[in-house]
Structures are given as C-alpha cells and as structure tokens.
N, C-alpha and C positions, 0 to 999 in steps of 0.2 A: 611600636607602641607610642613613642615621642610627639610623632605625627599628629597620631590619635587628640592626645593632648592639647596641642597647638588647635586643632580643628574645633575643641570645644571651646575652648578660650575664645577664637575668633568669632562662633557662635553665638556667646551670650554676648557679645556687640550689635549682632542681628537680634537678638532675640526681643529687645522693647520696641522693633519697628512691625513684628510681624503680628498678624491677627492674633494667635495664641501659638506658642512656646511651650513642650512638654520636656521635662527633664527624664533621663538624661539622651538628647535627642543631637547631632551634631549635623551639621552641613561643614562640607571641607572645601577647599580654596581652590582653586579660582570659579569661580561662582558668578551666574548673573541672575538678580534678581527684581523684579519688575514688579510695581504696586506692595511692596512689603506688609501691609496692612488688609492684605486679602489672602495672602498665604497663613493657612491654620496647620500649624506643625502638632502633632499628638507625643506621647513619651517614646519613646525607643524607635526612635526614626532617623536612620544613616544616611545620607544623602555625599557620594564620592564626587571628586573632583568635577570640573570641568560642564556642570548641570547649568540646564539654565531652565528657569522657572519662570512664568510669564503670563500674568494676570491684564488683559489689555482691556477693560474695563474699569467703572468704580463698583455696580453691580455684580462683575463677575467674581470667582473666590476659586483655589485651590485649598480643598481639604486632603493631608494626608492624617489619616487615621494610626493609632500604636503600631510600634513595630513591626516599620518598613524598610527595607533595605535597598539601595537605590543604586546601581554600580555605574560608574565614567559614563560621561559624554550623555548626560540623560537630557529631554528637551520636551516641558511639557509646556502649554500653550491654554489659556481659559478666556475664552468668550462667554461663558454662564457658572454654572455650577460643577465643577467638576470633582472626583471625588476618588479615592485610592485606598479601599476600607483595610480593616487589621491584618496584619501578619502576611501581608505579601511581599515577595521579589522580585525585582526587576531588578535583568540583566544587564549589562553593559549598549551602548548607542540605541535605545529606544526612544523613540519620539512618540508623544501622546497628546492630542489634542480633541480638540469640542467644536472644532472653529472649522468650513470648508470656505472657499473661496466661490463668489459668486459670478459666472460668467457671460448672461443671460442678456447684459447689452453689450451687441456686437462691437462700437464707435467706442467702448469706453474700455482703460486698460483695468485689467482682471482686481490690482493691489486698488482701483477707485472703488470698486463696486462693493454693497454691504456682504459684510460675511453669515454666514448660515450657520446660526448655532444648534446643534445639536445635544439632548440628554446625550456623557459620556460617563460611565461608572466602573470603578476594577472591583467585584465581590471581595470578600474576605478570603485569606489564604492563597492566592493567586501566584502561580507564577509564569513570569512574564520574559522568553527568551531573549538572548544575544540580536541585536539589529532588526526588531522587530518594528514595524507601524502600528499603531493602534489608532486608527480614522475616528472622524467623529461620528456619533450614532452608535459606539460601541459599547454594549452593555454587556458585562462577563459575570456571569453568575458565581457560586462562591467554589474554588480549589478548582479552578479552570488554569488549564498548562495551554501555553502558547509557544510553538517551537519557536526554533532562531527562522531571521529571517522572515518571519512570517507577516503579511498585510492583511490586517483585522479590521472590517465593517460587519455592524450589525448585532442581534442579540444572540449571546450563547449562553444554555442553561446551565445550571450548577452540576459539576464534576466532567468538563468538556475538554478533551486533547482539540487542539485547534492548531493545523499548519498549514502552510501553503499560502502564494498569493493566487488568487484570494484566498486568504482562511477558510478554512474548511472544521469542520469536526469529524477527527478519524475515530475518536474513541472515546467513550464514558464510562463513567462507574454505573454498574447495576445494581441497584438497592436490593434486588430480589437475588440476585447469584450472587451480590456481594463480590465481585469482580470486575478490573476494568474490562472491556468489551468492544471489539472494533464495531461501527456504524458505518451506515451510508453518510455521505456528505450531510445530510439534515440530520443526524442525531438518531436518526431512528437504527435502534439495534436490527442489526444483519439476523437472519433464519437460518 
C-alpha cells in the first residue's frame, strides 16, 4: 500500500503537464512519457510500472477515459486520436498503437517513410489480455475480451471473444439467448 502512496505523490508532479488529470488517478515509476500535454488522463485510472506512453505528434492525443487499469510493461503509441473508453483492463506487456509504418518506397529506409495513421478505439468495459497487439485500424466494440497473446487488426462488434494471431472472434454474447455462444471466425453465430 506504501507504494501505492508514493505513486500518487509522484503523479500529481505529472499532473499540471498533462492535457487533463482526474483524481484519484495514479501512474507509477518508472515511466516514459512523451508530449505530456496530449495525454488526457480521466478519474480512477491505474497505470503500473514500467509504461510508456507516446503522443508523436502536436495534433495527435491519447485519451484514457475513468477507470482504467493498466498492468507492467504497457506501450501505447498516437499518431492521431487515440482513445481507451471507461472501465477496461489491460493486462500486463500489451502494446497499442494507431501508427503503421510505411514501406512503399523501395530506396528509402522503412523508419524515413510517413506513417499511416489509422482510427484506433478500446469500447467501454474491455478487456484486453496478457502480451497482446492491438494494430492500428483496431476498433473493439464495447465488453469485447481479447485473449493473451493475441494480434488484433480491424473492427470487432460489441460483446466479441477475439484470439489468435490473427485475432479472430471465437465467441459473442447473444442478445436473444442471452448467452455467450461460439462463432465462426466473422462473428456470425454457428447453427
């Protein structure tokens, strides 16, 4: 609990550099933070050690929305808008980003060439497994489960199991059975 302590303390030293500060909200040490003034932090949002956050723009912004919980080693990346709505979690060594790399002239090295930003969005209630990718162009509708390990491009609709690289969706909630339900890879419930 001491830790804890120490973490918010260190906090409100970040807190007048960043876009907006919600109490009571903590990021913990050792930390890298990039553009301070485009990161919008909401209320009850834990961000653990070892993150690093990364606005490479003046234009672009991470938003995390209330209470997010954010475990080791996380690595988010914003070439546009990026965004992480209420009440989800993510697990330990996830990397998130909006930004691909563009390869398209041959003579020129990959890190000269402009990057490709993509809309990326997490819904609300999400949660986001152990050593997962989340690519950019990934849009997660809202109480969408991402297993571990898993490499996520593209849109998935609200209440989506998504594993596998590539992500797949194994299974949704059904409004009508009121049950989660295994799918074919596209979401369409099995017969």
């Amino acid at each position: 609990m001491t830790y804890r302590i120490f973490w918010v303390l260190k906090t409100l030293i970040y807190a007048p550099f960043l876009g907006k500060f919600g109490f009571p909200s903590y990021i913990a040490n050792p930390i890298y933070l990039k553009r301070f003034n485009r990161i919008f932090i909401g209320k009850r949002v834990r961000i653990l050690p070892h993150s690093r956050i990364e606005v490479t723009s003046k234009k672009a912004s991470i938003t995390f929305e209330d209470n997010i919980s954010i475990g080791q080693n996380f690595h988010i990346t914003a070439g546009g808008n990026l965004v992480i709505k209420k009440n989800t979690t993510i697990a330990e060594n996830v990397m998130l980003t909006d930004i691909d790399h563009n390869y398209q002239v041959i003579d020129m090295h990959i890190l000269d060439q402009e990057h490709i930003i993509s809309k990326t969005e997490i819904g609300e209630n999400c949660y986001i497994g152990f050593g997962v990718a989340i690519q950019a162009g990934t849009i997660l509708g809202r109480q969408c489960v991402v297993g571990a390990n898993s490499v996520v491009k593209g849109s998935f609709p609200d209440f989506s199991v998504i594993v596998g690289a590539p992500g797949r969706i194994v299974k949704r909630y059904n409004t009508e059975s009121e049950k989660w339900e295994k799918t074919d890879n596209k979401g369409e419930f099995k017969i």
